[in-house]
N, C-alpha and C positions, 0 to 999 in steps of 0.2 A: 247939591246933595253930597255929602260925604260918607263915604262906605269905605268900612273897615272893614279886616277879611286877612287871613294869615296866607304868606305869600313862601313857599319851601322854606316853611317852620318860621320865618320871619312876621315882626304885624306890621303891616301893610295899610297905606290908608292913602285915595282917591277922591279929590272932591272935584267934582264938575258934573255932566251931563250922565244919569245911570241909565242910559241909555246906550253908551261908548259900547262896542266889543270889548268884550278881555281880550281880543286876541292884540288890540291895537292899545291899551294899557300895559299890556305885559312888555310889548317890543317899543314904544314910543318913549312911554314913562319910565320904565322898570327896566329897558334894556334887554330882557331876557331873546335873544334873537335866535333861539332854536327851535321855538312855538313859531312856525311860518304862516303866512298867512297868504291863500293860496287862489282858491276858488270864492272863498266869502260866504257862502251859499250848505255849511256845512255837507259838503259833497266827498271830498276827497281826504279827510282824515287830517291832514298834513296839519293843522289846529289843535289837536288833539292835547288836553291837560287832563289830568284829576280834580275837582272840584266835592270835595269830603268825598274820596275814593272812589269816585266814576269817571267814566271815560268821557270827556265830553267837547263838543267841536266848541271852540273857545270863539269863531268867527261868530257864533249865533246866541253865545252865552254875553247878554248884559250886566255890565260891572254892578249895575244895582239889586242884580242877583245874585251875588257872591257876599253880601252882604254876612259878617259874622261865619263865612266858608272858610274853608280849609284849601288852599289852589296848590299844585302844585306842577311844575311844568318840568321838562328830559333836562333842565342843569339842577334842580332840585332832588330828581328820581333816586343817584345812589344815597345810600345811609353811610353815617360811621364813617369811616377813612377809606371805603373805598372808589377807586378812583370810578368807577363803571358798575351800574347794575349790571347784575347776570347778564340778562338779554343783551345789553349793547356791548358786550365782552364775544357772546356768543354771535351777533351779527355779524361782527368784525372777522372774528374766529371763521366765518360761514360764507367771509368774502359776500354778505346780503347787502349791501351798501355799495351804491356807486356812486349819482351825483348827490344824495344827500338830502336831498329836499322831501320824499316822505319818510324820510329815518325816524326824527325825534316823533310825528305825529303817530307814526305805526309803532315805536317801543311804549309809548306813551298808551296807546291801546291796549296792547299785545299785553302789557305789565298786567293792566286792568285783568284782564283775562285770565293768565297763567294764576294770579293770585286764587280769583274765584273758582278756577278750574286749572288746581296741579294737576289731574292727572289726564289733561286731553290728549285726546285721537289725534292725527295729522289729519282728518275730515274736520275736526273741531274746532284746530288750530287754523285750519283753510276757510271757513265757516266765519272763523271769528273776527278776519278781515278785511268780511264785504266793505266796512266803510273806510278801508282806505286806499289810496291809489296807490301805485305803482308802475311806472313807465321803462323801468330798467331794468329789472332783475327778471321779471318772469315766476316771480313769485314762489317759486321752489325752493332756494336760498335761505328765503324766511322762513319760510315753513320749517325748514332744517335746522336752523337757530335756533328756533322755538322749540322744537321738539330735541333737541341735542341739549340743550339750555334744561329743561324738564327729567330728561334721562341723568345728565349728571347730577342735576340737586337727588334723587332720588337716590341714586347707585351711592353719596356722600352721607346719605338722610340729613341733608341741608334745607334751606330755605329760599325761595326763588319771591324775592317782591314780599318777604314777610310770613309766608305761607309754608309750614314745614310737610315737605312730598315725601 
């Protein structure tokens, strides 16, 4: 079967088994090696792409399901020239990153989020990343990102993921 499907604004085309992960198309085929592929079992986030503007564990999404979609994974996420969306500016900035491994799946989330909800709570933002792990940080860091990320698109009246706060 062959399925088409737009890959960070790119067209994109897969023929073999629609059955495959995207998580294992995106990194095998397509190289994109920032979508990790972790648990398998959509448990731990670290998967995490856009699939027509949802969050979604890419270990459990079949490529036969992306069919004519929109994917888009953390080396696609900034726009225009710049080098880093908000949030993985604001990570960075927040010292929320150590070994790396659920970065791109928790911005990847997180983006999803902040877009649908500019003006979250830090309960909101804490809320909003039951589904992914985290073994280093302690999760507070993030939390501070994200909401430091939030406070300055606002205090700018900018746009944080497309979304003007």
């Amino acid at each position: 079967m062959t399925v088409t499907f737009q890959l960070n604004g790119e067209d994109c085309s897969f023929h073999g088994d629609p059955m495959t992960p995207l998580v294992d198309i995106l990194r095998r085929e397509r190289f994109l090696t920032g979508t990790k592929a972790v648990c398998r079992e959509g448990f731990c986030g670290a998967c995490t792409v856009h699939v027509d503007d949802e969050a979604v564990p890419s270990c459990l999404k079949p490529i036969g399901l992306v069919q004519g979609c929109a994917v888009t994974t953390i080396e696609g996420l900034s726009s225009g020239n710049q080098a880093l969306h908000p949030l993985q500016a604001n990570f960075e900035a927040a010292d929320a990153v150590q070994c790396g491994m659920c970065f791109p799946g928790m911005v990847m989330s997180l983006s999803a989020f902040v877009r649908d909800n500019p003006h979250a709570s830090r309960p909101e933002i804490k809320a909003a990343m039951v589904g992914n792990i985290c073994r280093c940080t302690g999760y507070e860091r993030i939390v501070d990102a994200v909401a430091d990320c939030l406070d300055q698109a606002r205090k700018a009246g900018q746009s944080v993921g497309g979304i003007h706060v």
